[in-house]
Structures are given as structure tokens and as C-alpha cells.
C-alpha positions in Angstrom: -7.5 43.6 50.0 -10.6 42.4 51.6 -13.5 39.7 50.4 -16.7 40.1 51.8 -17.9 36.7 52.6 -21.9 35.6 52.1 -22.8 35.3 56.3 -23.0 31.3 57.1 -26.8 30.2 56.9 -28.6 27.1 57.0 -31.2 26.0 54.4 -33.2 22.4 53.7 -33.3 21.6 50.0 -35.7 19.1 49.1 -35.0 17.8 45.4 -37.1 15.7 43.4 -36.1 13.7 40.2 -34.7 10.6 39.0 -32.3 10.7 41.3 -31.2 6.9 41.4 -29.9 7.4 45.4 -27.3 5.0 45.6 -25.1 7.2 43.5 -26.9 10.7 43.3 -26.0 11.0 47.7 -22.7 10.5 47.7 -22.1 12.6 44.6 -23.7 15.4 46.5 -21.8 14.4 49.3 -18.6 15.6 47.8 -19.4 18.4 45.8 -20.9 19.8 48.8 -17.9 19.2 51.2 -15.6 20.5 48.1 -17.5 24.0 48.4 -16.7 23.8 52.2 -20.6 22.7 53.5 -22.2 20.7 56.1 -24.4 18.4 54.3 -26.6 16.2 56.5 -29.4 14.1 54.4 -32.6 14.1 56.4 -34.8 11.7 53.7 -33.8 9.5 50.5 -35.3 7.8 48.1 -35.5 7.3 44.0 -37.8 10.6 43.4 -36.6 12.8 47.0 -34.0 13.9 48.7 -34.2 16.3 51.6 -30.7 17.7 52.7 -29.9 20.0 55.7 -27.1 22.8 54.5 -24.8 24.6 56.5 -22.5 27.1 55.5 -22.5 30.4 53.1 -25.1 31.7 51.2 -23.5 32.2 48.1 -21.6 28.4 48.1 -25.2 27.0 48.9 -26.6 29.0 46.1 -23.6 26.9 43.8 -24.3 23.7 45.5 -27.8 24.1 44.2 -26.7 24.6 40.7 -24.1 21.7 41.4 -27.2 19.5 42.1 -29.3 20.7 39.0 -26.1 19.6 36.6 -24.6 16.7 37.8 -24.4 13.2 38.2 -24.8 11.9 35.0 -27.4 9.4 36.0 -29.4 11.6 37.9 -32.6 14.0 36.7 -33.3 16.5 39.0 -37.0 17.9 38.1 -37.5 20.6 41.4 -35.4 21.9 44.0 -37.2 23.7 46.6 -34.9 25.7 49.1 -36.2 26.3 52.4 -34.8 28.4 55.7 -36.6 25.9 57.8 -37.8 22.4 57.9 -41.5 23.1 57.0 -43.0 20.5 54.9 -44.9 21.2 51.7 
């Protein structure tokens, strides 16, 4: 048995909230590195985050929902999910 795997990609996801930095980074930190993803953060502060992702498509695409539920002390308004680093 074979399982197609999602090609490896790289996106930028800029995410704006409450995010409370200290603890909202290296919370992403580890969830991304538990899906098996580069995660290098390119800007932070309390409102953004910008993050450079590296890996497969569909693991990026549950990192992203990762983000929007979790830490507890974080409120994540946007994510906007970008294939390069143009700025809005």
C-alpha cells in the first residue's frame, strides 16, 4: 500500500490577533515541528506574526488550523497565506 504525499511547498503566513508573542511563538514553534515543518518567523509583535513554512501542503494547511485554535491566550483574528513574501 502506497500514500500519496501533498508535494513539499513553501508558504508565508502572516497572522494578526491578540497574539501575546512571548507565548503565542513558541507554541507555534512546536506544533509546527510536531507536524514535521520548517518554521522560521520573519516578524513579531502583539497584533503580527509573519512565519516562513516549509514542508507539505496538506500539514501546512493543519498548521493553519493549529494556529486559528490554539494557545489559549492567544486570538487569532486573520491569517493570510501567501506563496511568496509580497506584502499587503
Amino acid at each position: 500500500m502506497t500514500t500519496d504525499l501533498s508535494p513539499e511547498t513553501s508558504r508565508w503566513l502572516t497572522i494578526k490577533g491578540e497574539l501575546q508573542s512571548a507565548t503565542f511563538l513558541p507554541w507555534v514553534e512546536r506544533h509546527g515541528h510536531r507536524l514535521g515543518l520548517s518554521i522560521k518567523v520573519i516578524y513579531a509583535d502583539p497584533r503580527t506574526t509573519v512565519f516562513k513554512v516549509d514542508g507539505q501542503a496538506d500539514l501546512i494547511d493543519a498548521f493553519e488550523i493549529g494556529c486559528l485554535l490554539g494557545p489559549i491566550n492567544a486570538w487569532v483574528e486573520t491569517i493570510t497565506r501567501r506563496t511568496d513574501m509580497s506584502v499587503d
